[in-house]
N, C-alpha and C positions, 0 to 999 in steps of 0.2 A: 608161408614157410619157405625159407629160403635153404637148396642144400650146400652140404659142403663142397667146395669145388677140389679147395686147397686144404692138405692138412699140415699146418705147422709147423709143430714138433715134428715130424717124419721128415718133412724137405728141411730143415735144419739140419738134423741128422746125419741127412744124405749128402747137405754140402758140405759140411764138419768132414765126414769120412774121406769123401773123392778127396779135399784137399790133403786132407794128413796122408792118405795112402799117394795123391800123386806126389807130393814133397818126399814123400820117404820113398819111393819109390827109387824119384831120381836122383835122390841123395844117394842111397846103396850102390845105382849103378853107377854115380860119380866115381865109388870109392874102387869099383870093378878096374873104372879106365885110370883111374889114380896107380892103382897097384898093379895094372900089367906095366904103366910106364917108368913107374922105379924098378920093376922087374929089369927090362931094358935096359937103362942109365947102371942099372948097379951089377949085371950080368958083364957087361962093357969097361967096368972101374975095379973086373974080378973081386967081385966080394960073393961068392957063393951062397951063404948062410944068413945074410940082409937081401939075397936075390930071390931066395928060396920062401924067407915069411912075407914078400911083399908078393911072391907070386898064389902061395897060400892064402892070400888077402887078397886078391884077384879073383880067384876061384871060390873061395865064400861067399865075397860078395855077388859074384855070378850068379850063383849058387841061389842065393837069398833072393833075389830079381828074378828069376824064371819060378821061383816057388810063390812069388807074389802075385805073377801073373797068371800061373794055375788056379791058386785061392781065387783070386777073383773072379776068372771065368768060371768058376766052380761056385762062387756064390751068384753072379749073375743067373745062371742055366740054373740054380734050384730055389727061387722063387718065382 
């Protein structure tokens, strides 16, 4: 009787997951450093109200990136 070392289906899973969460991850926070720097360029060319949803979209995506890395040390720590 030989046991299992490796289970399969679960380490697939597990690499399926890290990749989608680290791709999406750093997509989100690409879009963070995207929208502070048309904050910048369009705060500069006085456009207040394209300064103001691109900084709003800075701060979402911030936003969305610190809640991803809670989730996860929160699903790491409760298994």
């Amino acid at each position: 009787m030989l046991a299992i070392v490796i289970e399969g289906k679960e380490l697939l899973q597990t690499v399926v997951a890290s990749i989608i969460a680290g791709v999406g991850v750093t997509f989100v926070f690409s879009i963070a450093i995207w929208g502070a720097a048309r904050f910048a360029d369009l705060s500069r060319d006085e456009r207040p109200l394209a300064a103001g949803a691109a900084a709003m979209l800075a701060a979402f995506a911030l936003a969305a990136t610190a809640a991803a890395v809670v989730i996860g040390i929160v699903v790491m720590t409760s298994k």
